[in-house]
HTML snippet that shows the backbone in 3Dmol.js (N, CA, C, O; Angstrom):
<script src="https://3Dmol.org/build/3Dmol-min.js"></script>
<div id="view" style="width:600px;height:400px;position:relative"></div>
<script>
const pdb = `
ATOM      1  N   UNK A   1     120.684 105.123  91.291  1.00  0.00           N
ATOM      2  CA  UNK A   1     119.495 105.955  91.314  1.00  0.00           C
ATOM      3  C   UNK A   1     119.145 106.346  89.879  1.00  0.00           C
ATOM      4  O   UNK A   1     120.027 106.703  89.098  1.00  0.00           O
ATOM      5  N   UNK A   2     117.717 106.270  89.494  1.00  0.00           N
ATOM      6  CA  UNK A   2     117.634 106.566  88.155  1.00  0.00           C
ATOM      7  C   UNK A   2     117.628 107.810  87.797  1.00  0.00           C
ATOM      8  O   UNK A   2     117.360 108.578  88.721  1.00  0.00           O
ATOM      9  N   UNK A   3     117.794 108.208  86.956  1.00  0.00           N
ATOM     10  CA  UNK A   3     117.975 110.332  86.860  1.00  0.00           C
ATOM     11  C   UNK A   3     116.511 110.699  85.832  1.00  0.00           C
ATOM     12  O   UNK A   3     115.926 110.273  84.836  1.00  0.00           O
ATOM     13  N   UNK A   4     116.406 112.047  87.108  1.00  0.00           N
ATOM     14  CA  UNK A   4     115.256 112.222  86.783  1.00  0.00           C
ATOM     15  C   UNK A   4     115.153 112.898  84.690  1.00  0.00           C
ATOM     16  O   UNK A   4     116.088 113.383  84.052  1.00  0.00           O
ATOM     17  N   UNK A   5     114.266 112.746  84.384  1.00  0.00           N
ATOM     18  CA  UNK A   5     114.117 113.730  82.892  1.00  0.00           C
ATOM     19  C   UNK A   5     113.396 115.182  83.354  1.00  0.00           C
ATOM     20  O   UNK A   5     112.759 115.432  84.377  1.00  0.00           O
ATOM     21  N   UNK A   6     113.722 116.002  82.263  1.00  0.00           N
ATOM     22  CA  UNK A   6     113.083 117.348  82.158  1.00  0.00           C
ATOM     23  C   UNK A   6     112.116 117.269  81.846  1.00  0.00           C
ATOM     24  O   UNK A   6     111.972 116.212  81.232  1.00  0.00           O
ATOM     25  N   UNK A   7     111.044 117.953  81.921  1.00  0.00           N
ATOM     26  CA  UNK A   7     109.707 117.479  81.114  1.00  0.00           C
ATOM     27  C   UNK A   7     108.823 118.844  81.323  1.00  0.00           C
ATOM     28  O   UNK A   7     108.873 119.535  82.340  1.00  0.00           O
ATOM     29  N   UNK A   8     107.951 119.124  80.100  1.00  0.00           N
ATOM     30  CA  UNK A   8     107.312 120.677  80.213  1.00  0.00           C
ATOM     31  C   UNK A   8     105.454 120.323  79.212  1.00  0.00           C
ATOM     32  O   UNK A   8     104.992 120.381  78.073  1.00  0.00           O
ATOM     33  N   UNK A   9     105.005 119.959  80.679  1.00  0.00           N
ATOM     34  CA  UNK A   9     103.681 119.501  80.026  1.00  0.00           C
ATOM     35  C   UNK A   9     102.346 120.690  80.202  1.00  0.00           C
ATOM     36  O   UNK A   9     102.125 121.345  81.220  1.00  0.00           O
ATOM     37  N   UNK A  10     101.817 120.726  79.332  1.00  0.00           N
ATOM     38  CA  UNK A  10     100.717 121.871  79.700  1.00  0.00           C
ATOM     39  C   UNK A  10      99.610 121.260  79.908  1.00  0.00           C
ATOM     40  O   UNK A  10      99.574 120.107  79.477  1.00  0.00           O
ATOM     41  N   UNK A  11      98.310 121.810  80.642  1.00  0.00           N
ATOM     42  CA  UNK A  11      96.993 121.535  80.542  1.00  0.00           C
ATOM     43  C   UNK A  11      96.347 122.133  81.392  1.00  0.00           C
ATOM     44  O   UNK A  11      96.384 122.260  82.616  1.00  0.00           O
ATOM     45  N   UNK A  12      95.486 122.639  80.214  1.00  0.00           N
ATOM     46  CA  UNK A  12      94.436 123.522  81.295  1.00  0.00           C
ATOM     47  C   UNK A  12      93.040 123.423  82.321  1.00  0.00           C
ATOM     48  O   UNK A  12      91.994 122.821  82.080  1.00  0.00           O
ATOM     49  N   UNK A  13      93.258 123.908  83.063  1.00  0.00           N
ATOM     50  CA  UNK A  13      92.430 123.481  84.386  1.00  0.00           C
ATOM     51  C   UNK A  13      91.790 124.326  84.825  1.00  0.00           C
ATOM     52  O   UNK A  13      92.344 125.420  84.712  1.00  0.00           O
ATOM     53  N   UNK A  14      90.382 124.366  85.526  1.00  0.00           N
ATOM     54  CA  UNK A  14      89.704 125.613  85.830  1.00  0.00           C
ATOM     55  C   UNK A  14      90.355 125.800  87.196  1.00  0.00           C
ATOM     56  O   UNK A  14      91.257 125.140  87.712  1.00  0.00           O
ATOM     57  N   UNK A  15      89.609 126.975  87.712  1.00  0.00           N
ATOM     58  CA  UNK A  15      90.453 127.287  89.125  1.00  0.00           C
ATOM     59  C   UNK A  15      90.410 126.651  89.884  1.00  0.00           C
ATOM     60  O   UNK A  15      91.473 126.221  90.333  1.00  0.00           O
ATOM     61  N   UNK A  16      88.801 126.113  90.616  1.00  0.00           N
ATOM     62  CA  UNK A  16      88.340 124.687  91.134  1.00  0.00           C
ATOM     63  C   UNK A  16      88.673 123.466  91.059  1.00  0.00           C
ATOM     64  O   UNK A  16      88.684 122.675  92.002  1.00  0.00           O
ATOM     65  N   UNK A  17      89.149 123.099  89.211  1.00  0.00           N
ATOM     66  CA  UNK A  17      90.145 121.515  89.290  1.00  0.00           C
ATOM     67  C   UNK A  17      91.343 121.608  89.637  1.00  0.00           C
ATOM     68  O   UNK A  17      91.842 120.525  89.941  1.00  0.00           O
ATOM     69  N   UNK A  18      92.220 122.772  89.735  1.00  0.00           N
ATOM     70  CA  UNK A  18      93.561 122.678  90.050  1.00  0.00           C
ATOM     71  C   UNK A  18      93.385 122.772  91.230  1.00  0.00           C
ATOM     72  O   UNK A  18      94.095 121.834  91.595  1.00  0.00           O
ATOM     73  N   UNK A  19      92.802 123.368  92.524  1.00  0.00           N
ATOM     74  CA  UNK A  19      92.352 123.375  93.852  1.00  0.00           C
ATOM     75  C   UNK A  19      92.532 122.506  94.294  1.00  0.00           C
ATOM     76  O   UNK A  19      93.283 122.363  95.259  1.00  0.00           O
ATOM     77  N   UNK A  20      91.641 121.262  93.507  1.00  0.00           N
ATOM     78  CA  UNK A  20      90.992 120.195  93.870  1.00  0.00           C
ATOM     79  C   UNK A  20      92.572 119.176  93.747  1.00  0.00           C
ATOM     80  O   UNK A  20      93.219 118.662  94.659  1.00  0.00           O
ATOM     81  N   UNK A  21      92.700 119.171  92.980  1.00  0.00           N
ATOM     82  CA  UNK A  21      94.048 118.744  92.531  1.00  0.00           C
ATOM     83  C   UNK A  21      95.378 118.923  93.478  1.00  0.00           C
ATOM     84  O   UNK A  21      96.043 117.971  93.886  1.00  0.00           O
ATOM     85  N   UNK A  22      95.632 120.196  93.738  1.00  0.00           N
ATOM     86  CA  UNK A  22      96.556 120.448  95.379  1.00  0.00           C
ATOM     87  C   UNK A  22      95.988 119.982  96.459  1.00  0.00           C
ATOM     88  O   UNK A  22      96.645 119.459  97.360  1.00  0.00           O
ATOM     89  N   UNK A  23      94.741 120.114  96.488  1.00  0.00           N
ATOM     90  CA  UNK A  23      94.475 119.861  97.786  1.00  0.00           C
ATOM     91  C   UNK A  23      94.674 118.252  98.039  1.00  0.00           C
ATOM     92  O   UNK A  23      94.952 117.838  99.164  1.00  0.00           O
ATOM     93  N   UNK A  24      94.547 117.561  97.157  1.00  0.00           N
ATOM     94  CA  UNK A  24      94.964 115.948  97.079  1.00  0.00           C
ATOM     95  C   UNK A  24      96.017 116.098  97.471  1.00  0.00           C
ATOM     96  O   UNK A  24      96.314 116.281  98.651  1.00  0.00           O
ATOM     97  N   UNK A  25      97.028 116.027  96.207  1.00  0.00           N
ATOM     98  CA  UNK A  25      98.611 116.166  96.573  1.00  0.00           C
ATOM     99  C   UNK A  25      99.047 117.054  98.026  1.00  0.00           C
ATOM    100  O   UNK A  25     100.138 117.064  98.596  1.00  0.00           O
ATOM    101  N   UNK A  26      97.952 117.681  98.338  1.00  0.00           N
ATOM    102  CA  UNK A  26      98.424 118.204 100.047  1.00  0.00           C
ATOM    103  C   UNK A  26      98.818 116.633 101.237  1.00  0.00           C
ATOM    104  O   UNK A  26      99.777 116.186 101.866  1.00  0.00           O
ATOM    105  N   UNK A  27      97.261 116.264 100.950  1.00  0.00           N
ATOM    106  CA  UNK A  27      96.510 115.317 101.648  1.00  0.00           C
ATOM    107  C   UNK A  27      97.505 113.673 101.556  1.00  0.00           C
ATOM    108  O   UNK A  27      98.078 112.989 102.405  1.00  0.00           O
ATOM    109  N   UNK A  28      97.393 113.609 100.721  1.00  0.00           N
ATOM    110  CA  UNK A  28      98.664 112.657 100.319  1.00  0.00           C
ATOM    111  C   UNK A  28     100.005 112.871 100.970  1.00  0.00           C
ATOM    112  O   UNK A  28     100.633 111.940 101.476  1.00  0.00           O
ATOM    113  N   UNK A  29     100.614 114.646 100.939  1.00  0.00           N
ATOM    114  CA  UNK A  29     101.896 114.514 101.361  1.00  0.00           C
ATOM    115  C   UNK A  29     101.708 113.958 102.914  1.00  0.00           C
ATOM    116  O   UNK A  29     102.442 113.111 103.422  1.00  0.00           O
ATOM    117  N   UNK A  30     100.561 114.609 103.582  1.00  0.00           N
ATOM    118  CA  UNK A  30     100.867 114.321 105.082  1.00  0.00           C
ATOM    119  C   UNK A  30     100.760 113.370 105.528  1.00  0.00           C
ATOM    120  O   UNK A  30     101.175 113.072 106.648  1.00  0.00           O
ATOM    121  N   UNK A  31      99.941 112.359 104.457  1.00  0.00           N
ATOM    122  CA  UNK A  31      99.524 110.740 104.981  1.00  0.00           C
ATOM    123  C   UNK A  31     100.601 110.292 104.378  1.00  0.00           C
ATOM    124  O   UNK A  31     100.540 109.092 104.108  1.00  0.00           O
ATOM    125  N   UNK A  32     101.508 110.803 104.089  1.00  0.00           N
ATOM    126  CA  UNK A  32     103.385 109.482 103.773  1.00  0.00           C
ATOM    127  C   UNK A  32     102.908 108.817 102.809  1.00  0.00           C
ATOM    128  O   UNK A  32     103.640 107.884 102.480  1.00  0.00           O
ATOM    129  N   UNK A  33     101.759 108.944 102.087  1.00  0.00           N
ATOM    130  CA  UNK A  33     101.580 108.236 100.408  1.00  0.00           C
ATOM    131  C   UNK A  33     102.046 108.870  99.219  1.00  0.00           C
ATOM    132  O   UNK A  33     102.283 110.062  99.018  1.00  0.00           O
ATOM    133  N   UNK A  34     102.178 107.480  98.154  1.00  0.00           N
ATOM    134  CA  UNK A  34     102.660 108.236  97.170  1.00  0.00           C
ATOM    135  C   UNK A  34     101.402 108.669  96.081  1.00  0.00           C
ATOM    136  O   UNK A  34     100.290 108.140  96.086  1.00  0.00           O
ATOM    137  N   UNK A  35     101.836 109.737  95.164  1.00  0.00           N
ATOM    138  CA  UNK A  35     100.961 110.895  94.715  1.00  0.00           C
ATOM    139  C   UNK A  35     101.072 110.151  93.112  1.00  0.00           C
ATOM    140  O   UNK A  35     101.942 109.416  92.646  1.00  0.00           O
ATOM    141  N   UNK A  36     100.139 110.544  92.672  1.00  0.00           N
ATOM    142  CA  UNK A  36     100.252 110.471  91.191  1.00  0.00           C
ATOM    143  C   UNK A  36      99.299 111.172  90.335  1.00  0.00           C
ATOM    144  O   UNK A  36      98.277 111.654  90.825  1.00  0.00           O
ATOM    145  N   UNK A  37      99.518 111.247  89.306  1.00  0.00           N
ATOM    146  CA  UNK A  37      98.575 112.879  88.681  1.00  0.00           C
ATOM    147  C   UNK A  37      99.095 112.127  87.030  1.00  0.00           C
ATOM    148  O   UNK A  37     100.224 111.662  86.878  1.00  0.00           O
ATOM    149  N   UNK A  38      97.951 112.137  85.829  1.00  0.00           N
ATOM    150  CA  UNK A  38      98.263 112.168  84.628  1.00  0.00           C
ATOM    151  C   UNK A  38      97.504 113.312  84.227  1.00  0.00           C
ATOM    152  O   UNK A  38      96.329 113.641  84.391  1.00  0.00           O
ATOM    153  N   UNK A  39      98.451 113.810  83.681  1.00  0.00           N
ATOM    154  CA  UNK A  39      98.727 115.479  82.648  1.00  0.00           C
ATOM    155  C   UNK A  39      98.822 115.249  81.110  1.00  0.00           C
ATOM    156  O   UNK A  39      99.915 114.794  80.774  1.00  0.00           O
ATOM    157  N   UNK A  40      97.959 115.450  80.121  1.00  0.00           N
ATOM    158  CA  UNK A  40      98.264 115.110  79.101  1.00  0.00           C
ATOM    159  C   UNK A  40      98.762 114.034  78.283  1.00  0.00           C
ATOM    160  O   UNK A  40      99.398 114.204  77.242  1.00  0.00           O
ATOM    161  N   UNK A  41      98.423 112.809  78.832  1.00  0.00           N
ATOM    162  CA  UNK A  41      98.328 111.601  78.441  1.00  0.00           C
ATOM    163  C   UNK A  41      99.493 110.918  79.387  1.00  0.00           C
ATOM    164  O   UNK A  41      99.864 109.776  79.116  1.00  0.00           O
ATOM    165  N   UNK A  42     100.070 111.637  80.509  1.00  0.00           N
ATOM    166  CA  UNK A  42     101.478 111.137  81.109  1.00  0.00           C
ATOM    167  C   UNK A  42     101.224 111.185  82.559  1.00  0.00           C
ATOM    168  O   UNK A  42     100.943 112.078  83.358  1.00  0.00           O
ATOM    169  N   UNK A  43     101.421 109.900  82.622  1.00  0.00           N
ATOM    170  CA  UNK A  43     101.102 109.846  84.048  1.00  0.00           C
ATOM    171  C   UNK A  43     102.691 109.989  84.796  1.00  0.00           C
ATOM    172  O   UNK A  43     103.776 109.520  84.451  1.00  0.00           O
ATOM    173  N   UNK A  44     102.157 111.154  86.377  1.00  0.00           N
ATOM    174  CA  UNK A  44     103.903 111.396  87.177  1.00  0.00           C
ATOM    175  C   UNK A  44     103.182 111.079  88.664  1.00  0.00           C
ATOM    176  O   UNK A  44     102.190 111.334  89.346  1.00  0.00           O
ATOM    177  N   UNK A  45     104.231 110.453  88.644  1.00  0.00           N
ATOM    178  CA  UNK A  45     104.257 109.702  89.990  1.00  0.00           C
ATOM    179  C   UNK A  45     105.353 110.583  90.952  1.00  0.00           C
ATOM    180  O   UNK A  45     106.354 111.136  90.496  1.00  0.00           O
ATOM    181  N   UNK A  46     104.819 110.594  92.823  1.00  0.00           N
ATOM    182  CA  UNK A  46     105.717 111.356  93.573  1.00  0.00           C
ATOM    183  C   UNK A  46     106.132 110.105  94.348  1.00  0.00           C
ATOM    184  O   UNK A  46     105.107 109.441  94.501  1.00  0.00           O
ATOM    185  N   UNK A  47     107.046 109.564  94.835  1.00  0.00           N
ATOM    186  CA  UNK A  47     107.131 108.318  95.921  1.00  0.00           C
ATOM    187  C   UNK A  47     106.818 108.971  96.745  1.00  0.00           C
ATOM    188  O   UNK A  47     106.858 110.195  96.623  1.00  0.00           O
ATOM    189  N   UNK A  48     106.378 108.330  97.927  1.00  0.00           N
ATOM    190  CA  UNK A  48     105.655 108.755  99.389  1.00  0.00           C
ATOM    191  C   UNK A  48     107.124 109.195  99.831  1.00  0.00           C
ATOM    192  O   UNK A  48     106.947 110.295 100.353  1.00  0.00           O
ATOM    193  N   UNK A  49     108.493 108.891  99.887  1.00  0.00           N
ATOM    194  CA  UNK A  49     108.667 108.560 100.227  1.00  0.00           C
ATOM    195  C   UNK A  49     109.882 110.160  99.891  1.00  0.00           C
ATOM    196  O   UNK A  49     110.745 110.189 100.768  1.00  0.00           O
ATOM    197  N   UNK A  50     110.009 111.165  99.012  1.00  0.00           N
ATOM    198  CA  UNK A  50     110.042 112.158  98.315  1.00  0.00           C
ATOM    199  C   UNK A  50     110.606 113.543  99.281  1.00  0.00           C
ATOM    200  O   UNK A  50     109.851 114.019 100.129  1.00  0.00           O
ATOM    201  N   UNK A  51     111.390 113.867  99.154  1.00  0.00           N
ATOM    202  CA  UNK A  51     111.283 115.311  99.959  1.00  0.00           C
ATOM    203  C   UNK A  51     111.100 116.215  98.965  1.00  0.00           C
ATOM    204  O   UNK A  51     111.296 116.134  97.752  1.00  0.00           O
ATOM    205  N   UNK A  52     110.684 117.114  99.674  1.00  0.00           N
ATOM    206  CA  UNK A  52     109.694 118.617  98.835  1.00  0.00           C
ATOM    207  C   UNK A  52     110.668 119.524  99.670  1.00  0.00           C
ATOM    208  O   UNK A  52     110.748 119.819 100.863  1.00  0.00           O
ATOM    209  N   UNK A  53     111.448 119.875  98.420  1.00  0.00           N
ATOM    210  CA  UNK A  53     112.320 121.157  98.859  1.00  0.00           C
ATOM    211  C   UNK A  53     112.488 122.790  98.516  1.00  0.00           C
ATOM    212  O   UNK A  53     113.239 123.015  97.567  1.00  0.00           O
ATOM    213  N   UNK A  54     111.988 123.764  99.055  1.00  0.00           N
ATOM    214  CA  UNK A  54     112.061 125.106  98.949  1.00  0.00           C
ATOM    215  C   UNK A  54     112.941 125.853  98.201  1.00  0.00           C
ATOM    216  O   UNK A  54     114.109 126.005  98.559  1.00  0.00           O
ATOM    217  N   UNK A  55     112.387 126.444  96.964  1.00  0.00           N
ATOM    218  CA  UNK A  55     113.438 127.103  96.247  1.00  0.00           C
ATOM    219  C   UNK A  55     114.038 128.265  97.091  1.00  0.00           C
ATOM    220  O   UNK A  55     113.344 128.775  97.970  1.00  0.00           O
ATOM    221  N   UNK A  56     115.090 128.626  96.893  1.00  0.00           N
ATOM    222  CA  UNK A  56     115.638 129.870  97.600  1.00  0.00           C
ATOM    223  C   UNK A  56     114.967 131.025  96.585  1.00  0.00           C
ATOM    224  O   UNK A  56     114.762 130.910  95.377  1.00  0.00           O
ATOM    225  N   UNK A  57     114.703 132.117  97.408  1.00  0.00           N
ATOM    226  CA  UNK A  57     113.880 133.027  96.734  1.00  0.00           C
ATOM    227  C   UNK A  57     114.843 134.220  96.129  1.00  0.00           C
ATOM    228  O   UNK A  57     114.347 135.148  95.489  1.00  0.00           O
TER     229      UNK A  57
END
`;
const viewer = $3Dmol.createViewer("view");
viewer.addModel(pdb, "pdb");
viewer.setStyle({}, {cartoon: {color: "spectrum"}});
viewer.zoomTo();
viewer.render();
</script>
């Protein structure tokens, strides 16, 4: 398995593009596709295939 890197990218987004932006990556998680988003010249990829796990609070 390849190991993931750390990575701490910024970019700013109005309230409406980041919206717009979850609401994809929502839409995507439930259709079992994989996600992808470039942030500052870096494109990150989610595999469809990915579990999304809950931090303990």
């Amino acid at each position: 398995m390849k190991k993931s890197m750390t990575r701490d990218i910024e970019k700013v987004y109005t309230k409406s593009e980041f919206v717009k932006k979850l609401r994809r990556f929502a839409d995507v998680l439930e259709a079992d596709k994989k996600f992808s988003i470039q942030i500052a010249n870096e494109r990150i990829s989610v595999p469809k295939n990915a579990i999304v796990i809950r931090p303990l609070a």
